[in-house]
C-alpha positions in Angstrom: -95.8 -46.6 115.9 -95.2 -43.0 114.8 -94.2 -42.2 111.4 -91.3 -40.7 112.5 -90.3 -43.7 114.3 -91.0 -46.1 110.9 -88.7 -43.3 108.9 -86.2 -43.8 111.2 -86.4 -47.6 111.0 -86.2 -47.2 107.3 -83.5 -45.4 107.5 -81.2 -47.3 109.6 -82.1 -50.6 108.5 -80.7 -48.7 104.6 -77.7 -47.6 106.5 -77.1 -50.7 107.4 -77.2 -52.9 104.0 -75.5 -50.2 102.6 -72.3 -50.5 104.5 -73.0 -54.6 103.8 -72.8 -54.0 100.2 -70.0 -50.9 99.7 -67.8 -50.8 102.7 -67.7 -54.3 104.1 -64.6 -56.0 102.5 -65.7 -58.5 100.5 -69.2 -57.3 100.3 -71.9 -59.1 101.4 -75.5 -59.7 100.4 -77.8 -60.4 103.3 -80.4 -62.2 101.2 -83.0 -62.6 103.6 -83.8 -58.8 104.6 -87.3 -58.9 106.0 -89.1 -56.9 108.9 -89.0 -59.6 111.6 -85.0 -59.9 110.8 -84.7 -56.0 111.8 -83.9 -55.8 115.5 -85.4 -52.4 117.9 -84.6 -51.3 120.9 -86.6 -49.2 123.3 -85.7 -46.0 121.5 -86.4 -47.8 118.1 -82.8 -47.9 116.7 -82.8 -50.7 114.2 -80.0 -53.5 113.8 -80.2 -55.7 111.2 -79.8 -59.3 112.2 -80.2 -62.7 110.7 -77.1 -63.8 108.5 -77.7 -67.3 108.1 -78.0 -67.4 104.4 -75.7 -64.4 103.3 -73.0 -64.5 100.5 -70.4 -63.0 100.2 -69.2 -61.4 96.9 -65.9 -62.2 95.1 -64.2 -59.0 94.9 -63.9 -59.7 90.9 -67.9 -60.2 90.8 -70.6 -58.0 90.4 -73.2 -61.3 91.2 -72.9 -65.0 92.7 -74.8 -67.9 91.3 -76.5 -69.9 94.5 -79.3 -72.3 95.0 -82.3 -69.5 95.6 -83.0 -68.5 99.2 -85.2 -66.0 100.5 -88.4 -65.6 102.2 -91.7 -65.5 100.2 -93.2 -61.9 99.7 -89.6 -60.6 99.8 -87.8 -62.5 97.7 -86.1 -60.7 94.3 -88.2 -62.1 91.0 -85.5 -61.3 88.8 -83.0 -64.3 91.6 -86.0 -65.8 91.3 -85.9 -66.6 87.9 -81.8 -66.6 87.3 -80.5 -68.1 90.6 -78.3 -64.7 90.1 -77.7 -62.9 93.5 -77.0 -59.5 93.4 -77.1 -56.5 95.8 -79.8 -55.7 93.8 -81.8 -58.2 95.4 -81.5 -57.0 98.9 -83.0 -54.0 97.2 -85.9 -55.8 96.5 -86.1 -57.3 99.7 -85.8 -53.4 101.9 -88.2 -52.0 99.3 -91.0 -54.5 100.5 -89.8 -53.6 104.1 -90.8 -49.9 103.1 -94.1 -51.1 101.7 -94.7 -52.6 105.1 -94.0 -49.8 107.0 -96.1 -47.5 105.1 -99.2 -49.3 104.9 -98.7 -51.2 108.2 -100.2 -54.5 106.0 -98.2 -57.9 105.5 -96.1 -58.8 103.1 -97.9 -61.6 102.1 -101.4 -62.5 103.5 -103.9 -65.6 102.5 -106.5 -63.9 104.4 -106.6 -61.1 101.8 -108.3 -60.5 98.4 -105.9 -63.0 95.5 -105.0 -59.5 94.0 -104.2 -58.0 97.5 -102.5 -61.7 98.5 -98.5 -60.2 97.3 -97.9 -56.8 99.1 -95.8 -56.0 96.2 -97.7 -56.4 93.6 -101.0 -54.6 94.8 -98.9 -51.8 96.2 -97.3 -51.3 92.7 -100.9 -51.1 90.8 -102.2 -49.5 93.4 -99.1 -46.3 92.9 -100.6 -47.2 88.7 -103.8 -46.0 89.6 -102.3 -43.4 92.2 -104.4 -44.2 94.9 -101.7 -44.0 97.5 -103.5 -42.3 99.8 -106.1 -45.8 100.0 -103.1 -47.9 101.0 -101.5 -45.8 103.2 -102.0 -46.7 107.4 -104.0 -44.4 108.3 -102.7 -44.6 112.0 -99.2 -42.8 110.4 -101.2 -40.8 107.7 -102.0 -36.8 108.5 -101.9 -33.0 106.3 -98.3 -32.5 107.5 -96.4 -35.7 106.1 -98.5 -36.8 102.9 -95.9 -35.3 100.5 -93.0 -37.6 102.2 -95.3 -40.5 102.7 -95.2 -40.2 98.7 -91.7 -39.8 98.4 -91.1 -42.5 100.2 -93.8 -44.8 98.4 -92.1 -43.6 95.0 -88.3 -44.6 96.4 -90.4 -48.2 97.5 -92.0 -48.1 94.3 -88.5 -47.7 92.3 -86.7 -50.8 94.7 -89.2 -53.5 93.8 -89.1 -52.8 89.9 -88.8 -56.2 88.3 -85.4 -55.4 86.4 -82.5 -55.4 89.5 -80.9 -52.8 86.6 -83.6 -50.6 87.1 -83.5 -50.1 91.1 -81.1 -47.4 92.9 -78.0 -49.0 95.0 -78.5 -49.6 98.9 -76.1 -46.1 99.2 -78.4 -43.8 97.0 -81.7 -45.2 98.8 -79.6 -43.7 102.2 -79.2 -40.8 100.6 -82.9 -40.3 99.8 -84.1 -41.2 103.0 -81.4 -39.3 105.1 -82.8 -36.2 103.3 -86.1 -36.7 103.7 -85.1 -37.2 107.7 -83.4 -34.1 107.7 -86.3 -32.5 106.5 -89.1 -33.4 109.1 -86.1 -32.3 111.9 -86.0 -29.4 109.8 -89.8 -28.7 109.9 -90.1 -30.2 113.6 -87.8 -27.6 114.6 -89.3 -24.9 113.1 -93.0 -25.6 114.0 -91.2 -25.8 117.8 -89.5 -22.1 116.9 -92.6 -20.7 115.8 -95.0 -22.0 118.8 -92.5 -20.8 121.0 -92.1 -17.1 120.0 -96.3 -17.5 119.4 -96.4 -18.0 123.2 -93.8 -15.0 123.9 -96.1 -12.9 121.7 -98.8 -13.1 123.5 
């Protein structure tokens, strides 16, 4: 699968939580956001499915207490510990998803290394050590798109911070990504332009 394709996957699947968390009426955290729950079609348009254990949030509430839930390798630490739901744990949850689809690896594998075992982890101190690049799939990886393959590893890298306070909202990840989306059309239609009047030219 292109990058372009796991960008746009990314980006829809964002979209989607997003509207879950500030639009729906009451809001609702999904609480189980994981690849296999996100739904393509032939064209790779994402839908995200699976709302057997969501919650919905009391319009007077910021968070809902609830027996923990949650698939391991995606699941919040910070719920982990509390048994507090928040948005901010669907967070969590999408920024392993990103993880995923930037290093094409498992989120959790017993056939890897003990320190490679948690996706999450190792792809946090492997961004310490900044050896992106080492991680990265190398099936998505090339000289045009390594600067947004590291903007998009730092916007994982800012989701699955252990403090929920710490990570951006469901909307501003959108925003981030719907920018960065806007700029490979941007640069996909001018490498087009230029090849075109290249041809012309000559």
């Amino acid at each position: 699968m292109s990058w372009e394709a796991r960008l746009k996957i990314a980006t829809e699947t964002a979209e989607a939580l997003s509207y879950l968390h500030s639009a729906a009426s009451p809001p609702i955290i999904h609480r189980d956001v994981k690849l296999t729950n996100i739904l393509l079609d032939e064209n790779y348009n994402a839908k995200v499915s699976d709302f057997g254990a969501s919650r919905l949030v009391p319009s007077n509430k910021e968070q809902v207490t609830t027996l923990v839930q949650g698939t391991l390798g995606y699941l919040d630490p910070e719920y982990f510990h509390s048994s507090q739901l928040t948005e901010k744990s669907d967070v969590y949850s999408f920024g392993v998803v990103l993880i995923e689809l930037l290093t094409g690896l498992k989120a959790v594998s017993f056939e890897r290394p003990e320190h490679e075992r948690n996706l999450s982890l190792y792809f946090v101190s492997v961004m310490k050590e900044e050896r992106l690049l080492d991680i990265v799939d190398g099936r998505v990886l090339n000289d045009k798109n390594i600067e947004q393959l590291k903007e998009v590893a730092t916007l994982a890298r800012r989701c699955v911070r252990l403090k929920g306070e710490e990570r951006p909202t469901m909307k501003e990840v959108v925003s981030e990504l719907q920018g960065l989306r806007a700029i490979e059309t941007f640069m996909e239609k001018t490498r087009f332009t230029c090849g075109r009047d290249w041809i012309l030219a000559s």
